[in-house]
FIZAMI-355888 format. One record per residue (C-alpha): residue number from 1; y, x, z. Coordinates in steps of 0.001 Angstrom, whole numbers, plus 500000, padded with zeros to 6 digits. Each point is the difference from the previous one (the first is absolute). Layout:
BEGIN
(r NUM; (Y; X; Z));
...
***
This chain:
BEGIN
(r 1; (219121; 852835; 773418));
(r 2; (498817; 501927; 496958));
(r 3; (497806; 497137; 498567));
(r 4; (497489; 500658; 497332));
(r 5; (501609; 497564; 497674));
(r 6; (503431; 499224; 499038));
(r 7; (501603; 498492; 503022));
(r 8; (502277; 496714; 499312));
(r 9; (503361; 500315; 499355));
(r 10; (502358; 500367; 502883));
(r 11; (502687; 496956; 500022));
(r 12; (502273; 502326; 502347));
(r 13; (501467; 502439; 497125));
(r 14; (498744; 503777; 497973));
(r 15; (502315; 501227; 502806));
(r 16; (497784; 499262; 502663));
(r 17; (496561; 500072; 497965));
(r 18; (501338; 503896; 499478));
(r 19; (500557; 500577; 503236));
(r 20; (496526; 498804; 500952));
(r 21; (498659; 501986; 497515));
(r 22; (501446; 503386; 500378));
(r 23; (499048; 499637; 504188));
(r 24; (496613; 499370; 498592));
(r 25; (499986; 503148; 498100));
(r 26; (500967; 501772; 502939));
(r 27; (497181; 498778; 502628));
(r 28; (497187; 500206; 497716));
(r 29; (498494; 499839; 495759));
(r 30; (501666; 497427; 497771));
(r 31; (497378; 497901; 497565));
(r 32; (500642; 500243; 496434));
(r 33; (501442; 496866; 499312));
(r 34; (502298; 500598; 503643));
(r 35; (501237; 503116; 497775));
(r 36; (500759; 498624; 497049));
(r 37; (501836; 497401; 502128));
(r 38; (502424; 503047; 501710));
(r 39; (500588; 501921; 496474));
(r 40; (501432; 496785; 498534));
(r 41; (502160; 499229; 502833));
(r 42; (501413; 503359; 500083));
(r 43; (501019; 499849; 496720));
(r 44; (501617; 496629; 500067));
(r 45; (501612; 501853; 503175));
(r 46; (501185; 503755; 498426));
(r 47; (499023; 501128; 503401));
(r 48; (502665; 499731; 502184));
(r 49; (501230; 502875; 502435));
(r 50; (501122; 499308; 503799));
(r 51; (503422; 500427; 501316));
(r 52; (499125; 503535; 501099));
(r 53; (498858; 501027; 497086));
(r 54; (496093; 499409; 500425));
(r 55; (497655; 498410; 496973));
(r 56; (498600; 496203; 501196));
(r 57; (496522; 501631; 499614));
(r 58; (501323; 502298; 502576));
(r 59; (500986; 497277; 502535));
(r 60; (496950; 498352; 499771));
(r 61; (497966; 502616; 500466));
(r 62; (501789; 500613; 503187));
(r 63; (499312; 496576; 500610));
(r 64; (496253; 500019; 499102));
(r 65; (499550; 503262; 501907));
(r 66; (501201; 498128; 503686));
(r 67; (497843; 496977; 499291));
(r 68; (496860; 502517; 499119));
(r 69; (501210; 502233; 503073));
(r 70; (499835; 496486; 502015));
(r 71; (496375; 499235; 499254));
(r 72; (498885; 503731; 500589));
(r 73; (501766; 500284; 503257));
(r 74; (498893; 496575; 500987));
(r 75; (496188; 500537; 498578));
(r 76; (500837; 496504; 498245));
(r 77; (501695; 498515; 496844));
(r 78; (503999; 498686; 500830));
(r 79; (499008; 496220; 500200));
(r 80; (500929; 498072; 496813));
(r 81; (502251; 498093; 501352));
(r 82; (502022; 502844; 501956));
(r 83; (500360; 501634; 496582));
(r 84; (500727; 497107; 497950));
(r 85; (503003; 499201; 503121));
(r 86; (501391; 503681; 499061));
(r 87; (499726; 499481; 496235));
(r 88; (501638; 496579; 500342));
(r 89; (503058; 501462; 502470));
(r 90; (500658; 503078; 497826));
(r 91; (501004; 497580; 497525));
(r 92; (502045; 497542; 501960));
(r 93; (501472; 503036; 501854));
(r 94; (501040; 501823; 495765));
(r 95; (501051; 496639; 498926));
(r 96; (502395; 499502; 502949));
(r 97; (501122; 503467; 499755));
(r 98; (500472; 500119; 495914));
(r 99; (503365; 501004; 498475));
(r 100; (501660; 500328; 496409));
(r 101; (499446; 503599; 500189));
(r 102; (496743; 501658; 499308));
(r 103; (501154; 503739; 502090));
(r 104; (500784; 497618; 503615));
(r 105; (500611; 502662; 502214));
(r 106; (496288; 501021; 502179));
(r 107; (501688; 500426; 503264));
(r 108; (500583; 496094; 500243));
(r 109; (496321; 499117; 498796));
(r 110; (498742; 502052; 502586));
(r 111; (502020; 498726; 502889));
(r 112; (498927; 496929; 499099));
(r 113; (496377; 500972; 499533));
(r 114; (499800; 500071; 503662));
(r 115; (502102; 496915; 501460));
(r 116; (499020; 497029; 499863));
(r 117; (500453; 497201; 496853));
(r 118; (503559; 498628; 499754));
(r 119; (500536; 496355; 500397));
(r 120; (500209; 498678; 496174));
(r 121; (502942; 498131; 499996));
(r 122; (500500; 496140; 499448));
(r 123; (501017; 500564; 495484));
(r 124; (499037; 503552; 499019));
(r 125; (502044; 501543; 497373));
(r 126; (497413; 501150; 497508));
(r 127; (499064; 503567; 499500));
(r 128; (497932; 501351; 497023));
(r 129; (496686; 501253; 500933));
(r 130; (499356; 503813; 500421));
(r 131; (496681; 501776; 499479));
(r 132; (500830; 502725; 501851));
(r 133; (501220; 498195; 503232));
(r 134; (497368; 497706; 500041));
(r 135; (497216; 503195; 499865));
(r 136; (502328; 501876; 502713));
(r 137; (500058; 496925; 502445));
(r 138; (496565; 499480; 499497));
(r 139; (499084; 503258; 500554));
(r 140; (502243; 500331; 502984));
(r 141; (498917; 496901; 501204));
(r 142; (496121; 500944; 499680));
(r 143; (500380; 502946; 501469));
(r 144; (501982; 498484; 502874));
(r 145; (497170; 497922; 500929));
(r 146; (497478; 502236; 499655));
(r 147; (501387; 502647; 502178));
(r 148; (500459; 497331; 502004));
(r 149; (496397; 499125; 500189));
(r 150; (498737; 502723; 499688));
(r 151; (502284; 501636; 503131));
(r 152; (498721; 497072; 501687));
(r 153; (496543; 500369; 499361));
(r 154; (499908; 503468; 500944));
(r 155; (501597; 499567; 503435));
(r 156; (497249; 497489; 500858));
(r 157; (497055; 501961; 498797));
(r 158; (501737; 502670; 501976));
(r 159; (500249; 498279; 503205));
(r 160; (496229; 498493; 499447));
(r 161; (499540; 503164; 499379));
(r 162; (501406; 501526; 503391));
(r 163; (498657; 497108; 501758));
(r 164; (496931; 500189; 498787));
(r 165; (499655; 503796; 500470));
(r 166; (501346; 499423; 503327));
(r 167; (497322; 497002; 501037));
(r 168; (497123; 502470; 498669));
(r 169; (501418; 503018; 502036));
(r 170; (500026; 497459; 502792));
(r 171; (496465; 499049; 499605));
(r 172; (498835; 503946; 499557));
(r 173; (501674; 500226; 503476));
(r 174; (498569; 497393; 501319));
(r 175; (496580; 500443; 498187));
(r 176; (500537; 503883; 501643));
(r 177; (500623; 498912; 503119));
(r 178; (497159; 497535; 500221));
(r 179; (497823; 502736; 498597));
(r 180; (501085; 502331; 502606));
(r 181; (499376; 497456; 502671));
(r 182; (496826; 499723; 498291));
(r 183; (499030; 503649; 500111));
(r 184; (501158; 500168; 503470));
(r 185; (497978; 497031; 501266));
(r 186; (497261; 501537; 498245));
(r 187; (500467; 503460; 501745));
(r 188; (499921; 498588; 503694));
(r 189; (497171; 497817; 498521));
(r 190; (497809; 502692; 499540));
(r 191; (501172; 502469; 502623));
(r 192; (498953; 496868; 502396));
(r 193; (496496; 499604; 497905));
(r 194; (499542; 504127; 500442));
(r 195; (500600; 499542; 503423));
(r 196; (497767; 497132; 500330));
(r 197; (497241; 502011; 497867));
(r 198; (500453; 503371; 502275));
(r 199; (499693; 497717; 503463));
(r 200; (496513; 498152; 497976));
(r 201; (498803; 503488; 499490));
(r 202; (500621; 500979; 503321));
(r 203; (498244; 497076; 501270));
(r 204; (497124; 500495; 497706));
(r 205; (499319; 503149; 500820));
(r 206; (500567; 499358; 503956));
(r 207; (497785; 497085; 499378));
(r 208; (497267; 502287; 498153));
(r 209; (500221; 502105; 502402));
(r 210; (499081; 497733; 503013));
(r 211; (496988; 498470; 497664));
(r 212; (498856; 503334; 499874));
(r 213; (500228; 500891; 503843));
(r 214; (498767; 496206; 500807));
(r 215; (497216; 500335; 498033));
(r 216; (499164; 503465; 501733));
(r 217; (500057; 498200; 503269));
(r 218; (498307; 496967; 498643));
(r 219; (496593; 502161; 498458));
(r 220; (500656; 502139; 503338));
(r 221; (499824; 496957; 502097));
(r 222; (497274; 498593; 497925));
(r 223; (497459; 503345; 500969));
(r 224; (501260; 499622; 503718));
(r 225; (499097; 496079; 500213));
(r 226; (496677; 500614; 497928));
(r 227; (498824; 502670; 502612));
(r 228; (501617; 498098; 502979));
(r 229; (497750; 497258; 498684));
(r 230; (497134; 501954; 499304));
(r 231; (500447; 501536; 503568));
(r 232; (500784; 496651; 501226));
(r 233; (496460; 498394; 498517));
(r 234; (498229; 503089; 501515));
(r 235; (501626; 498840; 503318));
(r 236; (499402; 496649; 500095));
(r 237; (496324; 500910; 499118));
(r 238; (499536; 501904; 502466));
(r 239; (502148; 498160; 502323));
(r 240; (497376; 496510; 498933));
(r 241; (497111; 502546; 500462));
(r 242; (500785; 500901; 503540));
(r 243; (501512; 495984; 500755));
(r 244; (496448; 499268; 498715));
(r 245; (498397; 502485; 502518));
(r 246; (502337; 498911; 502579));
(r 247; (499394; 496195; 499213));
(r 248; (495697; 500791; 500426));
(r 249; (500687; 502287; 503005));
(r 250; (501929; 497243; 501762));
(r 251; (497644; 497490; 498764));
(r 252; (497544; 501882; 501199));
(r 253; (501750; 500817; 503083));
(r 254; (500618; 496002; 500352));
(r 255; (496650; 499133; 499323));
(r 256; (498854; 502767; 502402));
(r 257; (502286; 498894; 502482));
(r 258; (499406; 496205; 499601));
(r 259; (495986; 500432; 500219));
(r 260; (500109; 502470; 502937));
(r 261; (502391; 497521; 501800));
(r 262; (498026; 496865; 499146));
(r 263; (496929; 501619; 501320));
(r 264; (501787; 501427; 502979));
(r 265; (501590; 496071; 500698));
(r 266; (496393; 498306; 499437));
(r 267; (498762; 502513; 502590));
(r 268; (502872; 499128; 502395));
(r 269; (500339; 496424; 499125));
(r 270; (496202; 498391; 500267));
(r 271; (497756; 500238; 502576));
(r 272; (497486; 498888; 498507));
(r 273; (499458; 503065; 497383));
(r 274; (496610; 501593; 499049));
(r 275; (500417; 503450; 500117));
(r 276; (496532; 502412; 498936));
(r 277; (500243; 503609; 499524));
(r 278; (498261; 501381; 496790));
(r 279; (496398; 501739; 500097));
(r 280; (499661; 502161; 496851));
(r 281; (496628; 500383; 497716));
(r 282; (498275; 502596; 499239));
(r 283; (501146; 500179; 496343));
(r 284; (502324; 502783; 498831));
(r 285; (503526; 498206; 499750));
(r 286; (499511; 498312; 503649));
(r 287; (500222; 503464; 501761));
(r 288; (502667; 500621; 502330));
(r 289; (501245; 496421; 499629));
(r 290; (501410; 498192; 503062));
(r 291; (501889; 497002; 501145));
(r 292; (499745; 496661; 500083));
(r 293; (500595; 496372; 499402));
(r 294; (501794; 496872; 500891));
(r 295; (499421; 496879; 499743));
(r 296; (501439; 496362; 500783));
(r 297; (497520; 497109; 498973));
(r 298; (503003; 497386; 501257));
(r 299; (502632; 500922; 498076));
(r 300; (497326; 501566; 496717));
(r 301; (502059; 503338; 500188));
(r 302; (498555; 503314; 500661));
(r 303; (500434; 504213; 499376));
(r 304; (497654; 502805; 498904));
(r 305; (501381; 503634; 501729));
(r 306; (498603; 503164; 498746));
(r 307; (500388; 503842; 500466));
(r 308; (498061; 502461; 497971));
(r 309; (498933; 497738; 497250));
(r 310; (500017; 501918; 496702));
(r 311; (502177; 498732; 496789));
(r 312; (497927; 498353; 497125));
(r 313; (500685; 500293; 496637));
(r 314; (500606; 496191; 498771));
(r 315; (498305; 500829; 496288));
(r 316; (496808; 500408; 501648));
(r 317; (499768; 498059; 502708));
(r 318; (502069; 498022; 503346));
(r 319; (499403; 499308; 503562));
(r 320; (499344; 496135; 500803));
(r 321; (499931; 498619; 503489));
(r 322; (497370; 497348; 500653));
(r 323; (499704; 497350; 503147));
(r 324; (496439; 498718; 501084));
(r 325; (501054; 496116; 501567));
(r 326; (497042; 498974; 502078));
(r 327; (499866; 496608; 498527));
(r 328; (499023; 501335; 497030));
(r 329; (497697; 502225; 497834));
(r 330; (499797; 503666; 501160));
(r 331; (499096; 500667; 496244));
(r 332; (503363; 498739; 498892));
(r 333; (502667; 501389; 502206));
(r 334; (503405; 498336; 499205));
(r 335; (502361; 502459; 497611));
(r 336; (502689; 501293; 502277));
(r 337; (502507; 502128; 496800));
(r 338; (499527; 502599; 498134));
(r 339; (502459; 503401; 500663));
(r 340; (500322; 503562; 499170));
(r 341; (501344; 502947; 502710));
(r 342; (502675; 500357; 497626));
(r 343; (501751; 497045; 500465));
(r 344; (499338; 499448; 503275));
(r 345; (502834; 499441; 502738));
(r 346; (500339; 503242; 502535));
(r 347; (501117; 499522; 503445));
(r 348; (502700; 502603; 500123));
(r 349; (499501; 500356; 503730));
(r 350; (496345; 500605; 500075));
(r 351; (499350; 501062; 496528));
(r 352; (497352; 497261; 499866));
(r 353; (499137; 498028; 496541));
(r 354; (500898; 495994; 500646));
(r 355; (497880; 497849; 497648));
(r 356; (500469; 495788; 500457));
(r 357; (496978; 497999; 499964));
(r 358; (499909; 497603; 496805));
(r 359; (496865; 497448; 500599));
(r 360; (499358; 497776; 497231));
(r 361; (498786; 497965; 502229));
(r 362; (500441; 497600; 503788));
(r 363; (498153; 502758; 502583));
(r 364; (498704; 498040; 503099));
(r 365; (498057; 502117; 501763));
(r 366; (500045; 503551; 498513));
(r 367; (496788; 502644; 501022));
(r 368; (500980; 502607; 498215));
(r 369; (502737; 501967; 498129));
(r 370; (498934; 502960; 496924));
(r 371; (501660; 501593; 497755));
(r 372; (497625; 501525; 496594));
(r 373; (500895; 501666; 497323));
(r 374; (499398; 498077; 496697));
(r 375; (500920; 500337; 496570));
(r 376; (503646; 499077; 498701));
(r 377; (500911; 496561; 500476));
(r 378; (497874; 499446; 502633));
(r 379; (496638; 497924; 500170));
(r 380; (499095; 496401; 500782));
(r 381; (497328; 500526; 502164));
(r 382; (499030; 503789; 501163));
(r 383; (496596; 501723; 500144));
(r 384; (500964; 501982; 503098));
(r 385; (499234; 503443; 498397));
(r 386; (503340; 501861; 500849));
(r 387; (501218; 498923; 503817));
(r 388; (502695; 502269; 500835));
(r 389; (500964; 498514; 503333));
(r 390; (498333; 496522; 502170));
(r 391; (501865; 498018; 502467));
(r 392; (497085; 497880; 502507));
(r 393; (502016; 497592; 501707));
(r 394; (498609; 499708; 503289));
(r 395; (499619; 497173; 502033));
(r 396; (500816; 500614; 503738));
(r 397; (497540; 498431; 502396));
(r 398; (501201; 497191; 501702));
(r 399; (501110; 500656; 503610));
***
């Protein structure tokens, strides 16, 4: 409604144009040409009154005022349709309900405001139409409805309402009780991750602590195995050391032993042994030297004995044992070894130096057996100077 220009004619009567208009009026601003369109139908009209005594303008205000109390309870407009259904049965409802008199009593037009549309009958008598009853029906009628609606409307908003109130109080509770679940699991969470951090720290420290005490022991234990070792190297040095001295002595010993003993056997064993006692010079390192020597030309094995003869010094110079073989030059007696005192084998029992005989050459027939002193190394041939001690062998006479 309320077009901008002049809306076309209405084929359906000024009664109901009027009607239209003055609802209009009441919900909202009229155009111009919509008000020039209500002044002239009110004149044509002389303004009729309502069988209780109220103007038309009243009635349609009334009517205006529940279709504008419609859209601002609803939040929306009263669908075109809906309002053009009340328009059209206010009319049908005045028309059925029209009689000669203008001043119809009110009671009946509001008893029948409120029941429902009378069956029209097969051949209606005609009735003159009445402004006022059509304006009171449709008022009645429109206000009806939109209670109606409007009671409607309101119970279901209120029971969305309630239900909706009562789903979101249902999801605070249940959003609060989840929350409180929440918290709680969170609680024994942490009270259990405390726990767990207290028994760590414990542990750490217990664990520094036994670092600290192993490492005590550990640099303790490290000094005690550094002078165990250190004690332990001087041991086995000295321990080597003395094995060393042992190992020479028995050496010695053996070598002693196995000399003395192989003289001793070639003595016992072989008859036919040379045996000549020594006959010192008259040079200084001869005196006081005895003993003797033995000799087996079979077997090319003989021993020098000596007591008294005085230790050399081996820088300087060594005693070498000669053998004169009759078959050959006396110039050149054969080499019989080179020795010094100091290594020479000692008859334990005796006390006696045991030297072996080491020719360099077959003896047949040996003459003689000398000892010199020469220089170290020994000589090839000797010039006889230093004799300490000369062995004739002598021939016995034949019997």
């Amino acid at each position: 409604m309320n077009p901008s220009t002049n809306p076309p004619r209405d084929d359906r009567g000024p009664s109901l144009r009027l009607t239209e208009l003055l609802a209009d009026q009441a919900t909202g601003p009229l155009s111009q040409p919509e008000l020039a369109e209500l002044n002239a139908l009110l004149n044509a009209h002389s303004h009729p009154r309502s069988p209780s005594g109220l103007h038309a303008d009243a009635i349609s205000s009334i009517s205006g005022a529940l279709i504008k109390a419609w859209s601002a309870t609803t939040q929306a407009a009263l669908p075109p349709d809906v309002r053009a259904r009340l328009l059209d049965r206010g009319l049908e409802f005045a028309r059925e309900n029209s009689s000669p008199s203008a001043t119809a009593p009110m009671p009946r037009l509001a008893r029948l405001a409120h029941m429902a549309p009378p069956t029209i009958p097969m051949q209606p008598r005609p009735r003159p139409f009445s402004w006022p009853l059509l304006l009171t029906a449709a008022a009645a009628s429109a206000a009806l409805c939109t209670s109606l609606f409007m009671l409607d409307h309101a119970r279901r908003s209120r029971a969305e309402s309630i239900v909706a109130r009562i789903q979101s109080e249902a999801q605070n509770q249940e959003s609060i009780t989840r929350l409180a679940a929440s918290e709680a699991r969170i609680n024994e969470v942490t009270a259990a991750l405390q726990a767990q951090r207290q028994e760590a720290n414990a542990l750490l420290a217990t664990a520094a602590e036994q670092r600290t005490t192993l490492e005590a022991e550990k640099a303790a234990l490290a000094t005690t195995l550094r002078a165990e070792r250190e004690t332990t190297a001087q041991t086995a040095a000295q321990a080597a050391s003395q094995i060393a001295a042992l190992q020479t002595q028995l050496t010695a010993s053996e070598r002693n032993l196995s000399t003395a003993q192989a003289r001793v056997a070639l003595l016992e064993q072989n008859a036919d042994n040379v045996q000549i006692a020594w006959t010192a010079t008259e040079i200084p390192e001869a005196k006081g030297v005895t003993g003797d020597v033995v000799w087996n030309a079979r077997l090319q094995q003989g021993y020098l004995r000596f007591r008294g003869l005085g230790a050399n010094d081996p820088s300087k110079e060594q005693y070498q044992a000669w053998i004169f073989d009759e078959g050959r030059d006396p110039k050149f007696p054969v080499d019989a070894g080179v020795f010094d005192i100091t290594l020479a084998t000692m008859d334990e029992a005796t006390g006696d130096l045991i030297i072996p005989i080491d020719p360099k050459l077959l003896i047949k027939n040996p003459g003689a057996f000398a000892v010199t002193l020469e220089t170290p190394g020994g000589v090839v041939v000797t010039d006889k100077k230093r004799v300490v001690v000369l062995a004739p062998v002598v021939v016995p006479p034949a019997s």
